[in-house]
Backbone as CSV, one residue per row, in Angstrom:
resi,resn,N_x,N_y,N_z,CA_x,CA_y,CA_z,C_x,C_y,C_z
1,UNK,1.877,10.663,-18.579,1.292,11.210,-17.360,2.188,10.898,-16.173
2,UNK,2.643,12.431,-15.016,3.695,11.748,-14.286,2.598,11.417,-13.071
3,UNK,2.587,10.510,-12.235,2.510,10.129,-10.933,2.687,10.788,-10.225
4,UNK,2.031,10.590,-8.424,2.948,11.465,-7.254,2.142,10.857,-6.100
5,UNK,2.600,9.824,-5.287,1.954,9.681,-3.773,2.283,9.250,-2.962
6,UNK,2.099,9.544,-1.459,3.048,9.116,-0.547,3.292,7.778,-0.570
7,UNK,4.306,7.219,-0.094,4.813,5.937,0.289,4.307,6.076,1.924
8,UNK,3.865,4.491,2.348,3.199,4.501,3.694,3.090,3.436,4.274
9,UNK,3.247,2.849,5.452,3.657,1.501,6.118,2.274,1.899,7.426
10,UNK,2.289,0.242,8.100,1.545,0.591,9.363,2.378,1.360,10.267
11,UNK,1.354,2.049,11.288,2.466,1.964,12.434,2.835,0.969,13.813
12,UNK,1.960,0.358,13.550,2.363,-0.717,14.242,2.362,-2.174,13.701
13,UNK,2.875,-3.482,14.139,2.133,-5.024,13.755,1.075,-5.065,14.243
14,UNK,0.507,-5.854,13.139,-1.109,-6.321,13.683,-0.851,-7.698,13.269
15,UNK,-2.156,-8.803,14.189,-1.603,-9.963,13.558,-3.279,-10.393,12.916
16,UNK,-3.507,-11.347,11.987,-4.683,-11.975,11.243,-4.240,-13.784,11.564
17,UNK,-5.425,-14.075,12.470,-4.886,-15.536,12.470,-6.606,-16.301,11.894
18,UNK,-6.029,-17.418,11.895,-7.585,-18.546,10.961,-6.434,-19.596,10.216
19,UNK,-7.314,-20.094,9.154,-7.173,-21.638,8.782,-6.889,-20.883,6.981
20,UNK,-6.067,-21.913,6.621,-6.089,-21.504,4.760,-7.297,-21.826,4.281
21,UNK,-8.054,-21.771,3.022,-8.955,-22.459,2.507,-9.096,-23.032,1.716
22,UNK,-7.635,-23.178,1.408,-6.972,-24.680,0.641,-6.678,-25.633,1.068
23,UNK,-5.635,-25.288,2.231,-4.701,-26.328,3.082,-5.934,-26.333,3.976
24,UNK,-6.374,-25.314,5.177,-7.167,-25.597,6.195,-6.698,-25.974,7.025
25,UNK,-5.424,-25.822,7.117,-4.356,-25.701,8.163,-4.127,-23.989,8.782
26,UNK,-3.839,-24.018,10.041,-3.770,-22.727,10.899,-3.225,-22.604,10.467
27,UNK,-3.104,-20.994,10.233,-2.018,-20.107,9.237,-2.457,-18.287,10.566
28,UNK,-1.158,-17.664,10.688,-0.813,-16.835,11.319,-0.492,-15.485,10.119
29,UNK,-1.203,-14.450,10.004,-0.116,-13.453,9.057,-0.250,-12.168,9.884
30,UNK,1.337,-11.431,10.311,1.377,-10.459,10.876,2.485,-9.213,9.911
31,UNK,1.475,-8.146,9.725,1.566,-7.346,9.040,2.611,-6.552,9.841
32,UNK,4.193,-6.139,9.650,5.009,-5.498,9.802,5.419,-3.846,9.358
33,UNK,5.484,-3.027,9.857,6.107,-2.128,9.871,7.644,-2.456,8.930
34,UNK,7.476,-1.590,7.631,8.129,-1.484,7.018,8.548,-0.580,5.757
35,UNK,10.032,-0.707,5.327,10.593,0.673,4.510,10.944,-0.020,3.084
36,UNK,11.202,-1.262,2.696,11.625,-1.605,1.317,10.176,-2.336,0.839
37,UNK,9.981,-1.439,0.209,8.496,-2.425,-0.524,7.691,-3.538,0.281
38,UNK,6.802,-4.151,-0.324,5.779,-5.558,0.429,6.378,-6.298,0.130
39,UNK,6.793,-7.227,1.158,7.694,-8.439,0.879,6.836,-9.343,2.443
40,UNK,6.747,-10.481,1.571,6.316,-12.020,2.827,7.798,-12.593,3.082
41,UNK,7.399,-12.603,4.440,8.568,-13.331,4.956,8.326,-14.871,5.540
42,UNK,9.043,-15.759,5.505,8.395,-16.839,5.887,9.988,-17.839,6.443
43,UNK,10.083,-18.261,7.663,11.259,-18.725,7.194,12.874,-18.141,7.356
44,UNK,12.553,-16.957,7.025,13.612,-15.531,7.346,14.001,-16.042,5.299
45,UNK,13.069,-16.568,4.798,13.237,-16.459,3.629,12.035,-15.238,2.768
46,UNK,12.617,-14.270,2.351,12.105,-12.778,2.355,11.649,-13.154,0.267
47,UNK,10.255,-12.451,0.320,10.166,-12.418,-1.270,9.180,-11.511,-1.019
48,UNK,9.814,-10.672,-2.408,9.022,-9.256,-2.699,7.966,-9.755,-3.300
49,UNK,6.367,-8.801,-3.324,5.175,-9.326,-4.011,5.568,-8.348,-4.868
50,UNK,6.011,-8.999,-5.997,5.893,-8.522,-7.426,5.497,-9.449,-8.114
51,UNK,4.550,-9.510,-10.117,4.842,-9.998,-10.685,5.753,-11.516,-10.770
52,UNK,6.892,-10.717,-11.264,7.985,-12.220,-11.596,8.237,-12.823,-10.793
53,UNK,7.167,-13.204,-9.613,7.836,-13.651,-8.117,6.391,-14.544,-8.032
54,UNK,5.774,-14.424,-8.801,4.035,-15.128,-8.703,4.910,-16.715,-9.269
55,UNK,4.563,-17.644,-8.307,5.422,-18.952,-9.073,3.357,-19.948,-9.378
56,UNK,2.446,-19.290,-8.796,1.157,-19.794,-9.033,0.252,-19.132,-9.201
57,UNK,-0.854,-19.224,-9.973,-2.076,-18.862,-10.503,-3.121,-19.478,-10.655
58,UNK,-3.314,-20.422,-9.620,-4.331,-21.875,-10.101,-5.361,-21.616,-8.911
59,UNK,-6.210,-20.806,-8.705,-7.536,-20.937,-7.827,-7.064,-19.363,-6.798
60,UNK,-5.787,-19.289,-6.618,-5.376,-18.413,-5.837,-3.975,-17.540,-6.836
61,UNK,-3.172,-16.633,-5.787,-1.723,-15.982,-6.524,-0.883,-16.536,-5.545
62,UNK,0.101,-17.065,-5.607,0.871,-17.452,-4.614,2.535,-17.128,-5.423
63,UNK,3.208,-16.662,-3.943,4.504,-16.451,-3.938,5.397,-17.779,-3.919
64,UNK,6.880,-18.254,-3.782,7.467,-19.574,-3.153,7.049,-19.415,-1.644
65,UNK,6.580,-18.442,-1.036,6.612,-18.994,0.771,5.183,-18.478,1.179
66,UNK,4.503,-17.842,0.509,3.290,-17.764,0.579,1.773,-17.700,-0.358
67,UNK,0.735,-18.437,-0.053,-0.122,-18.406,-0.811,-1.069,-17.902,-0.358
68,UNK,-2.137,-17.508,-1.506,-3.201,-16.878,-1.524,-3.176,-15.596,-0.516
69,UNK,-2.012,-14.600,-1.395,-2.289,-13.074,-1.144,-2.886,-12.494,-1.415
70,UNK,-3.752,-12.551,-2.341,-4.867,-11.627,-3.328,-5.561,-10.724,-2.193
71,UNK,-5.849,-10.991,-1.273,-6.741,-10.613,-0.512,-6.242,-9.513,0.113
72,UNK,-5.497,-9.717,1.153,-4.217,-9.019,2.161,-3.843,-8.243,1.185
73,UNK,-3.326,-8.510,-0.360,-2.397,-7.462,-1.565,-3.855,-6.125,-1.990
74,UNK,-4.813,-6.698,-1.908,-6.470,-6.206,-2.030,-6.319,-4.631,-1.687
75,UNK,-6.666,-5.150,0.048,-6.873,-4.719,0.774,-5.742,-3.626,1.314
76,UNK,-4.375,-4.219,0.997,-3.145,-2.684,0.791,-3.560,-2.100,0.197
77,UNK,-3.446,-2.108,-0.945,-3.916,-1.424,-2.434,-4.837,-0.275,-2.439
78,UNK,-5.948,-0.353,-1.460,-7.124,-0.157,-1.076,-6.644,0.973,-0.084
79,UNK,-5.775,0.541,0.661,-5.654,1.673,1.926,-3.896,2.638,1.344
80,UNK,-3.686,1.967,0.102,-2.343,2.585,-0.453,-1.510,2.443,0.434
81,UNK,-1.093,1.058,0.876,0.247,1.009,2.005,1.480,0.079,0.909
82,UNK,2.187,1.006,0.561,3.179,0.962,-0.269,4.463,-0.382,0.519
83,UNK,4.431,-0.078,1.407,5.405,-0.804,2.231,5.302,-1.911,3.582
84,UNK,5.453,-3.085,3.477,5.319,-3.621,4.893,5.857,-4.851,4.639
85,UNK,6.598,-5.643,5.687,6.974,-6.786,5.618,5.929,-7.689,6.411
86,UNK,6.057,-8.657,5.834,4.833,-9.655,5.953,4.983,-11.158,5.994
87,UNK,5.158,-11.221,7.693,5.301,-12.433,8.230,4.303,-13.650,8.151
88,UNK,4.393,-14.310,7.490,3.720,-15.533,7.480,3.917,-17.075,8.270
89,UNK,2.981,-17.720,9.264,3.551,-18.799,9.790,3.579,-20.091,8.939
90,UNK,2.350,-20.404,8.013,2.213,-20.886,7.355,2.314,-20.959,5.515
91,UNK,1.863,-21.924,4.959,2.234,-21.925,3.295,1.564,-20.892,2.649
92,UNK,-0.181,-20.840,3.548,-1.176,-20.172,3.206,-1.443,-19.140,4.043
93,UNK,-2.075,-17.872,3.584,-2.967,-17.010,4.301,-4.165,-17.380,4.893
94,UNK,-4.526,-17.089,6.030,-5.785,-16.814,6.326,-7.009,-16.449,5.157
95,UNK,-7.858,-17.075,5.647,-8.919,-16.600,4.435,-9.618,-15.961,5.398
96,UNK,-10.197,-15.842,6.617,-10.793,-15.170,7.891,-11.910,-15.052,6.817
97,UNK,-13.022,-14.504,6.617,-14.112,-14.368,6.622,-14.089,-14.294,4.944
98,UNK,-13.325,-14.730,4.343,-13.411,-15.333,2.345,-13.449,-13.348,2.166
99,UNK,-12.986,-12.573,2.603,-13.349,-11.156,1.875,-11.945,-10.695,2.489
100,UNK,-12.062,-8.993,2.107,-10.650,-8.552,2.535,-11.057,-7.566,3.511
101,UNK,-12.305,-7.511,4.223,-12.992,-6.436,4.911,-12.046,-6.524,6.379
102,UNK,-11.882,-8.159,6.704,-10.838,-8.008,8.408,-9.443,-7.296,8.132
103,UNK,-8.715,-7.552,6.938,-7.710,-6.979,6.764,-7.526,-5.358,6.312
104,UNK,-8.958,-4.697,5.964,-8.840,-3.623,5.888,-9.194,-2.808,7.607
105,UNK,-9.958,-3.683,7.721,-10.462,-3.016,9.681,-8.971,-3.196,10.518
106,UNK,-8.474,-4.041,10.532,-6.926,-4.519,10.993,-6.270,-3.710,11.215
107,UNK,-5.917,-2.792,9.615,-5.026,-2.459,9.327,-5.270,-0.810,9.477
108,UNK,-6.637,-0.369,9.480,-6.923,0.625,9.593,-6.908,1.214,11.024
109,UNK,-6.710,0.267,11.933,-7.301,0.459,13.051,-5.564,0.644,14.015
110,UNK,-4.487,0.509,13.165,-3.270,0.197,14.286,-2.648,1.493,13.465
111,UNK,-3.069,2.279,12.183,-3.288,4.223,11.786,-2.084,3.273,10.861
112,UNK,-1.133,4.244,10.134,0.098,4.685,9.462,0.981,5.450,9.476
113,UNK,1.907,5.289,9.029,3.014,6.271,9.345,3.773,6.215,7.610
114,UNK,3.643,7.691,6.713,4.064,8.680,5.776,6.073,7.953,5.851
115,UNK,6.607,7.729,4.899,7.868,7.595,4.263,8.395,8.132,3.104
116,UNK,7.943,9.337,3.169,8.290,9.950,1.696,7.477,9.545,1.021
117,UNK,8.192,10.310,-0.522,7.119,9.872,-1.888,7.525,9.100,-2.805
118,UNK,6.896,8.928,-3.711,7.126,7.814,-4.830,6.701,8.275,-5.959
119,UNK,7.403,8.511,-6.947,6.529,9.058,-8.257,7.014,8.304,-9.664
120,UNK,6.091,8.085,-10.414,6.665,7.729,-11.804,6.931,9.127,-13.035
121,UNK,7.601,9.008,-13.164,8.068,10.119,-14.657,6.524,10.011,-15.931
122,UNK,6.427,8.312,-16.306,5.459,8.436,-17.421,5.036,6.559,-17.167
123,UNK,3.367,6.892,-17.303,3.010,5.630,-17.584,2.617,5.466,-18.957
124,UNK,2.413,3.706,-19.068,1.609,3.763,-20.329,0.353,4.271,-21.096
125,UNK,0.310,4.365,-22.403,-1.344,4.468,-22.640,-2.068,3.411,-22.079
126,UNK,-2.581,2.413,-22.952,-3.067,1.184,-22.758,-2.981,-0.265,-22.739
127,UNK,-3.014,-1.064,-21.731,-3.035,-2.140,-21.937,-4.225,-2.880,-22.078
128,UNK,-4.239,-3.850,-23.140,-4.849,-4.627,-23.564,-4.539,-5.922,-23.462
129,UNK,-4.945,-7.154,-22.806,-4.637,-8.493,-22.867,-5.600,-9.302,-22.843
130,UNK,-5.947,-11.016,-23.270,-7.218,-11.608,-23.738,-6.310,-13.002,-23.837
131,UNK,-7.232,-13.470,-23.320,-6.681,-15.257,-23.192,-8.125,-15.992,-23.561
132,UNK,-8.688,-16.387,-24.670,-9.772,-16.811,-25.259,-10.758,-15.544,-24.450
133,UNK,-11.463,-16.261,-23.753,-12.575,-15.127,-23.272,-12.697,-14.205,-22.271
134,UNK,-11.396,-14.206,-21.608,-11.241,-13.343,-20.170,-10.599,-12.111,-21.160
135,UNK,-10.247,-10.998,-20.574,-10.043,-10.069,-20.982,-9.754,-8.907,-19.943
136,UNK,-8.921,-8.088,-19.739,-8.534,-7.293,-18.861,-7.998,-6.184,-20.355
137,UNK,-8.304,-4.915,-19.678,-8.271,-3.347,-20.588,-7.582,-2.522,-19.198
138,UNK,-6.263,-1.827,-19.318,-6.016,-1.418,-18.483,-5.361,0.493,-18.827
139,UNK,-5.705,1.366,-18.163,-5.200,2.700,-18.804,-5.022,3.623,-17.480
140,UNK,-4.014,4.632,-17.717,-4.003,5.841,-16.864,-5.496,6.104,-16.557
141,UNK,-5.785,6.976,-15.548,-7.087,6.852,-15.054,-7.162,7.561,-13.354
142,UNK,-8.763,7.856,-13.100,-9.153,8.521,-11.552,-9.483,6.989,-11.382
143,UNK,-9.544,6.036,-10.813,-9.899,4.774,-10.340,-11.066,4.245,-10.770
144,UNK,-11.099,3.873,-12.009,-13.005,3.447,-12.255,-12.465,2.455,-12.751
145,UNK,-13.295,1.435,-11.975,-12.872,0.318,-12.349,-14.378,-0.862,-12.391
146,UNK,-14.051,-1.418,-13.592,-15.142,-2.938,-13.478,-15.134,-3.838,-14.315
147,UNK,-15.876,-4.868,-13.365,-15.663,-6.413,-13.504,-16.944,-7.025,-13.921
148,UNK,-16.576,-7.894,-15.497,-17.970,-8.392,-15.788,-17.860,-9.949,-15.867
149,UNK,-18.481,-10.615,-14.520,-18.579,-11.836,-14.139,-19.641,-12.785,-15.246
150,UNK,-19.712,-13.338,-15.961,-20.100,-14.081,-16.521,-20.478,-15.605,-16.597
151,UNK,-21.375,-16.566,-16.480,-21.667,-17.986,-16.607,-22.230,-18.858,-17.709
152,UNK,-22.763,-17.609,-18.561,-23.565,-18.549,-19.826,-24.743,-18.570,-19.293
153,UNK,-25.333,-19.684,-19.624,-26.385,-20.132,-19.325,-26.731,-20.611,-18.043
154,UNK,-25.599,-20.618,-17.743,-25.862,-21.331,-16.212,-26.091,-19.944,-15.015
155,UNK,-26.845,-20.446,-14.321,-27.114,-19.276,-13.070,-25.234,-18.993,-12.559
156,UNK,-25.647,-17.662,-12.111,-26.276,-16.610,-12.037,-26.324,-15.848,-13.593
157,UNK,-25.685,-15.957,-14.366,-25.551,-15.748,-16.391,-24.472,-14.277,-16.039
158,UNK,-25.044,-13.245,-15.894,-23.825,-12.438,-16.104,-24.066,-11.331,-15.429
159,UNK,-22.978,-10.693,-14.427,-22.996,-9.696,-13.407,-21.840,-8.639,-13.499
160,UNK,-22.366,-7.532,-13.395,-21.707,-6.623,-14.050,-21.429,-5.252,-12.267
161,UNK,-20.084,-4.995,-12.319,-20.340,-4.407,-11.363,-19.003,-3.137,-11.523
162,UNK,-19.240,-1.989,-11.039,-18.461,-0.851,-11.328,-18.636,0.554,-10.406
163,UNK,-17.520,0.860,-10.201,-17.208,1.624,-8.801,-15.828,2.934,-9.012
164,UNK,-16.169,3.698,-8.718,-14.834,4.546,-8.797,-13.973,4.138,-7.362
165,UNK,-13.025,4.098,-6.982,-12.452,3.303,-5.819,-11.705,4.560,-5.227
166,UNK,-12.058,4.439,-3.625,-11.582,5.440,-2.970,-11.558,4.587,-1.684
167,UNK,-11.114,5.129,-0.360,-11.130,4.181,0.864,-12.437,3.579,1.056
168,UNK,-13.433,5.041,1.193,-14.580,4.693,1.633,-15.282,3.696,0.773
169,UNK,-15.094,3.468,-0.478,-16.127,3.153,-1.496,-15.646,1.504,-1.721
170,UNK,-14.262,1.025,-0.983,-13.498,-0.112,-1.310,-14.058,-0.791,0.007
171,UNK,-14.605,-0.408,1.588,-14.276,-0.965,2.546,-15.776,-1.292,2.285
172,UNK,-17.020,-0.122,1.897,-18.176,-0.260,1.564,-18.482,-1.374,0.743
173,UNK,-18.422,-1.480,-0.056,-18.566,-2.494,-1.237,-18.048,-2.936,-2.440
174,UNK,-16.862,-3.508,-1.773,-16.125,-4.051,-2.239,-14.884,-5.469,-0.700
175,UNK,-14.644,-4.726,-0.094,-14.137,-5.327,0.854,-15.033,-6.803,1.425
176,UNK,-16.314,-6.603,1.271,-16.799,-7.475,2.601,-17.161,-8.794,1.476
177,UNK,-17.045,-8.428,0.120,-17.658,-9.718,-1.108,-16.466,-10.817,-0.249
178,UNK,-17.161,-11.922,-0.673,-16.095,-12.905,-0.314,-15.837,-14.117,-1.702
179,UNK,-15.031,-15.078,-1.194,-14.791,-16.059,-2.337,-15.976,-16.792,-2.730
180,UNK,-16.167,-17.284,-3.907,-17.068,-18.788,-3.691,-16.859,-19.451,-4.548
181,UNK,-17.741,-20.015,-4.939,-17.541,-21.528,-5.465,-18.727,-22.071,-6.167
182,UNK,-18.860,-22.964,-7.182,-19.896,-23.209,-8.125,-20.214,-24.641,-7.243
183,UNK,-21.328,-24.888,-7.033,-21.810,-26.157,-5.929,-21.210,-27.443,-6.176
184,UNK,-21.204,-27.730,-8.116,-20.649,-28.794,-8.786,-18.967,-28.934,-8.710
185,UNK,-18.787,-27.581,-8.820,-16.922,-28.037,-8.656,-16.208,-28.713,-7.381
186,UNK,-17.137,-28.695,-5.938,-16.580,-28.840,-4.892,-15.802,-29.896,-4.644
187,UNK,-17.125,-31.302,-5.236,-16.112,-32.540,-4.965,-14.948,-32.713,-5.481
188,UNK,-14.545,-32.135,-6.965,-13.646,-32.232,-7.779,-12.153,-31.534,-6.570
189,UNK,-12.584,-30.224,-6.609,-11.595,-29.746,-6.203,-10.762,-29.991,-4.628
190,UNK,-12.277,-30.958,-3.909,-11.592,-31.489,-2.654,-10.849,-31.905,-2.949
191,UNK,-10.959,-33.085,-3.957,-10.319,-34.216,-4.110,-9.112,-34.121,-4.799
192,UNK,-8.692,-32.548,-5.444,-7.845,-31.951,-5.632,-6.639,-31.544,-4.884
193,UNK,-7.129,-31.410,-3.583,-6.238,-30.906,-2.530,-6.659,-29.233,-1.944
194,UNK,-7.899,-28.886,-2.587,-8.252,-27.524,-2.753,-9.635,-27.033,-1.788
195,UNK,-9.706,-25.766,-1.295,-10.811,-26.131,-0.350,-11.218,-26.237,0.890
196,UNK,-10.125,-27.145,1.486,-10.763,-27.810,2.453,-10.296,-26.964,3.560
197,UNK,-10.373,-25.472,3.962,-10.885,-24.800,4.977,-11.914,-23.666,4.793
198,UNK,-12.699,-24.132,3.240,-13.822,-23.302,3.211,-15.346,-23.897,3.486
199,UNK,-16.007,-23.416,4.520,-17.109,-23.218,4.758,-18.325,-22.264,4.827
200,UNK,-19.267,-22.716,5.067,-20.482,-21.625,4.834,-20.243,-20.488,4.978
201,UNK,-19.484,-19.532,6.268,-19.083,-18.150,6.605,-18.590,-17.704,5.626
202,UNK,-17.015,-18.056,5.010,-16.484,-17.420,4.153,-16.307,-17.911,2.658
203,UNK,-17.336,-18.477,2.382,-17.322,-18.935,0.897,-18.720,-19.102,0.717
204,UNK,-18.997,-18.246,-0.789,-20.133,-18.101,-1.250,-20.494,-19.246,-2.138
205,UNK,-21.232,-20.464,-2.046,-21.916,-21.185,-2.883,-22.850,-20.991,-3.513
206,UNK,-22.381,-21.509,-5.046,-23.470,-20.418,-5.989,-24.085,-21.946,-6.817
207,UNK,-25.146,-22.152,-6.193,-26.299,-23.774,-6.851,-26.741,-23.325,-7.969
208,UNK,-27.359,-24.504,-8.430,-27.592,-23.843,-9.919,-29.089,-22.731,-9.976
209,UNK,-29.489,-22.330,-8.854,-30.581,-22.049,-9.005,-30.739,-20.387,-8.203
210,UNK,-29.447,-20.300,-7.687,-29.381,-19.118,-6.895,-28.023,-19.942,-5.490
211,UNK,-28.308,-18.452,-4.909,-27.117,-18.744,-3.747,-27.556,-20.148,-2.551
212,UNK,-26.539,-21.001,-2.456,-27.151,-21.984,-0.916,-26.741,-21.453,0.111
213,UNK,-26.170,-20.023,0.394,-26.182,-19.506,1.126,-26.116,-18.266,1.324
214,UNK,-26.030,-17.420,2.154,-26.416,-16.149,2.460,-25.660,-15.426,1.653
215,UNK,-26.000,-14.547,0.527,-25.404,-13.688,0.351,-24.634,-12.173,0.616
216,UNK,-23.825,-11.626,0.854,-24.000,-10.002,1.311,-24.349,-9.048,0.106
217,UNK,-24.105,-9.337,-1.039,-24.557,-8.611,-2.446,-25.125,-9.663,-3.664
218,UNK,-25.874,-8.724,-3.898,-26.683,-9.598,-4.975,-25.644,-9.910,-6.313
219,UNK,-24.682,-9.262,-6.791,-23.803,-9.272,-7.649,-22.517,-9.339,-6.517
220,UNK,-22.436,-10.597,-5.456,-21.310,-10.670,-4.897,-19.796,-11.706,-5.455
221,UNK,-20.245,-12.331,-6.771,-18.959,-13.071,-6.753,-18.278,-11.814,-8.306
222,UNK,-19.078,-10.694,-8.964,-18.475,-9.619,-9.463,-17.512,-9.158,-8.604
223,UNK,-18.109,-8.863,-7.319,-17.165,-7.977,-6.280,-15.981,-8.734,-6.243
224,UNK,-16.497,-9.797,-5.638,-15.109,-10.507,-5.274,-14.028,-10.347,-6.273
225,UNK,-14.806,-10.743,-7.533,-13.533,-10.968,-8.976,-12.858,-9.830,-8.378
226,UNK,-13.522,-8.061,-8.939,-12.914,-7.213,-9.059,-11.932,-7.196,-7.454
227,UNK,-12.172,-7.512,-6.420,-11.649,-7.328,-5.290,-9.999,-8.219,-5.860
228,UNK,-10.136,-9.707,-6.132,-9.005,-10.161,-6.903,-8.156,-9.475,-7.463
229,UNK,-8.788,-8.701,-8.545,-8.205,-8.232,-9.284,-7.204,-6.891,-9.303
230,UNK,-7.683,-6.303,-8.312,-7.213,-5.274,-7.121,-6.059,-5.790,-6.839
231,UNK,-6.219,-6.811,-6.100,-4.744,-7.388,-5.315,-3.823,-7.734,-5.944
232,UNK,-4.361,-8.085,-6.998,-3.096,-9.010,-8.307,-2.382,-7.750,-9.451
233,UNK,-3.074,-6.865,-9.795,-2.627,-5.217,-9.758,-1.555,-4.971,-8.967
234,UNK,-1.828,-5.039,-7.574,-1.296,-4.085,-6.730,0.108,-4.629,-6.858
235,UNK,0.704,-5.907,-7.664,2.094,-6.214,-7.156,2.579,-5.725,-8.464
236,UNK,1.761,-4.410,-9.317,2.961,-3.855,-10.072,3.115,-2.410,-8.833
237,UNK,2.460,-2.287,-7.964,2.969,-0.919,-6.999,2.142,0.333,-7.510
238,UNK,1.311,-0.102,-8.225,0.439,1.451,-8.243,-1.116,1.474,-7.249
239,UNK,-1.091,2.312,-6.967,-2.286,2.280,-6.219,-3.681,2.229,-7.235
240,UNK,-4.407,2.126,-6.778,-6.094,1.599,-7.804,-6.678,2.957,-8.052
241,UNK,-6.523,3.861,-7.399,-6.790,5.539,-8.065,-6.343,6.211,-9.442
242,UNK,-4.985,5.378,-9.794,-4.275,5.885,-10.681,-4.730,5.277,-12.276
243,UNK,-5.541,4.406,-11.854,-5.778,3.297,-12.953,-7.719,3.404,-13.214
244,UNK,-7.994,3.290,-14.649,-8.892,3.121,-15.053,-9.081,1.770,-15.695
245,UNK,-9.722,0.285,-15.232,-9.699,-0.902,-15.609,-10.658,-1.705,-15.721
246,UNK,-10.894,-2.143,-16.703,-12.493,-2.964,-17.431,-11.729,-4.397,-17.068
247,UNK,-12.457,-5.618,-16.799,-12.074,-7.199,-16.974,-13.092,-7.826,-17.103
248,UNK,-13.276,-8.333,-17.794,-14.247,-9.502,-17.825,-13.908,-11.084,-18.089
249,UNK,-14.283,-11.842,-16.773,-14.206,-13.212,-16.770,-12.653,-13.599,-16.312
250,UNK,-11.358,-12.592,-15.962,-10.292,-13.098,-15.816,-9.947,-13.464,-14.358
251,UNK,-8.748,-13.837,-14.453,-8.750,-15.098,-13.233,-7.464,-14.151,-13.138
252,UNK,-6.801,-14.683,-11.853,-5.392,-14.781,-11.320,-4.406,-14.690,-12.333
253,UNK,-4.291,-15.676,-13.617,-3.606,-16.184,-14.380,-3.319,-14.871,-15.235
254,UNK,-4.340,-14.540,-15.800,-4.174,-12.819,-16.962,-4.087,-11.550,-16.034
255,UNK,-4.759,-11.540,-14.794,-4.326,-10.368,-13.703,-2.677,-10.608,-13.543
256,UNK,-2.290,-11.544,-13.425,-0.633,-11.439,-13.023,-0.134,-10.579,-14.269
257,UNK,-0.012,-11.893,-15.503,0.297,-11.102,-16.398,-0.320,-10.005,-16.760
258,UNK,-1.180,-9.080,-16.357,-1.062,-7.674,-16.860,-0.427,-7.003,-15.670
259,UNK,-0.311,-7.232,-14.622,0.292,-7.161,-13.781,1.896,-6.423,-14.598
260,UNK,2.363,-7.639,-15.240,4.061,-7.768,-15.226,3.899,-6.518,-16.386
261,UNK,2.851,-6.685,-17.362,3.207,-5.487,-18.354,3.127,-4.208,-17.785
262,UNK,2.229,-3.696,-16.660,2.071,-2.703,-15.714,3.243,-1.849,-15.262
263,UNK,4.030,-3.375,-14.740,5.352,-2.893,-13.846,6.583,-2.150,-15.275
264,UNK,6.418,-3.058,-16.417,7.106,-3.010,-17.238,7.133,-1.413,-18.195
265,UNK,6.027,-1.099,-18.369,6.004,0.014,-18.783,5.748,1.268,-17.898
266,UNK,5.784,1.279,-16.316,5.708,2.289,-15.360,7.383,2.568,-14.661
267,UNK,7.427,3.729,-15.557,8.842,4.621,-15.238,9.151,5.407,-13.978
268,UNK,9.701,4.635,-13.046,9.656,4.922,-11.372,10.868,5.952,-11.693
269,UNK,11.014,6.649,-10.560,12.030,7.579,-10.773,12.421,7.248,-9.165
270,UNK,13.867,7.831,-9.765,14.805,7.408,-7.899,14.827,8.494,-7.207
């Protein structure tokens, strides 16, 4: 199946400022106007978001000069902006409100500007990948995509959520899910180094008995996954229309790698 869609940058910088929600240190990210692919800059040390460039997968996706893109990579993906350089002040991104809804309003709001096209010759049939119980199914496709969140026995047990993805249908519900967190893991992972700029606003705590705090969707940490999973996609360069994709239970870690098989079998043409 061949491909065909514009390539597209902002037209102007916009900037996203807040705290990481790891580090919890101020972190600055200003979205650039740009022509060679998504690349973070940090440093005037430049790295493309691809795949083989993911040096982490442990709670977040992180590049060598920036962490926890999932969100910001989301939320491109979402608005199909093929191109932008991406200044970072800090190690970490902003988490601004634990969802990717500020970075889609952001970015929507300063328009785009068209750079030609981009097409592939032939993608793959299917990918298939499985790491004990996570599982990601990935195929040519109109964008239907879903995520089946799972706990066992433990609350919430298992949430199932599925969407054909278009602007409107990504900023609607999907954008505004945010991160969270199981009530029991917290101390662990403070004490980890992990965390510590998430609070009540942008992180969903999920007790054993239901949410300890406000939810925006009743199946909101599904969204979120699939919102993840979006972003960690997007650094093989296809937009989420083109793709039809089932996951259940996977993390950062198997999204990259299907990620790399993505890039690997999608025949770009010059």
């Amino acid at each position: 199946m061949r491909i065909e869609f514009r390539r597209k940058t902002v037209r102007e910088s916009v900037v996203f400022e807040g705290v990481g929600v790891h580090t919890g240190l101020k972190s600055k990210v200003i979205v650039h106007p740009g022509q060679n692919e998504i690349v973070f800059v940090r440093n005037e040390n430049r790295v493309e978001a691809v795949p083989e460039n993911v040096i982490d997968s442990n709670r977040c996706t992180a590049l060598s000069n920036a962490r926890t893109i999932e969100h910001l990579m989301s939320a491109l993906a979402a608005l199909e902006i093929t191109d932008a350089d991406i200044e970072v002040t800090s190690e970490e991104l902003p988490i601004l409100d634990g969802s990717s809804i500020e970075f889609v309003e952001g970015l929507s709001d300063v328009g785009f500007e068209e750079l030609g096209s981009k097409s592939a010759a032939g993608l793959f049939g299917r990918i298939n990948m499985q790491d004990d119980r996570q599982r990601i199914s990935i195929s040519v496709g109109e964008g239907w995509w879903k995520y089946e969140f799972d706990t066992g026995d433990r609350w919430p047990g298992k949430l199932e959520f599925e969407i054909e993805i278009n602007g409107d249908s990504y900023r609607n519900e999907i954008a505004p899910a945010r991160t969270f967190v199981m009530e029991e893991e917290i101390d662990a992972l403070i004490s980890a180094g992990l965390g510590r700029g998430a609070n009540e606003h942008n992180t969903l705590v999920l007790a054993e008995s239901g949410y300890k705090n406000s939810s925006r969707f009743q199946d909101e940490p599904a969204r979120h996954k699939l919102l993840d999973c979006i972003g960690d996609l997007y650094l093989a360069g296809i937009p989420p229309r083109f793709l039809n994709v089932a996951a259940e239970r996977s993390g950062h870690k198997l999204n990259v790698r299907a990620a790399h098989r993505l890039q690997e079998l999608c025949d770009w043409e010059d």
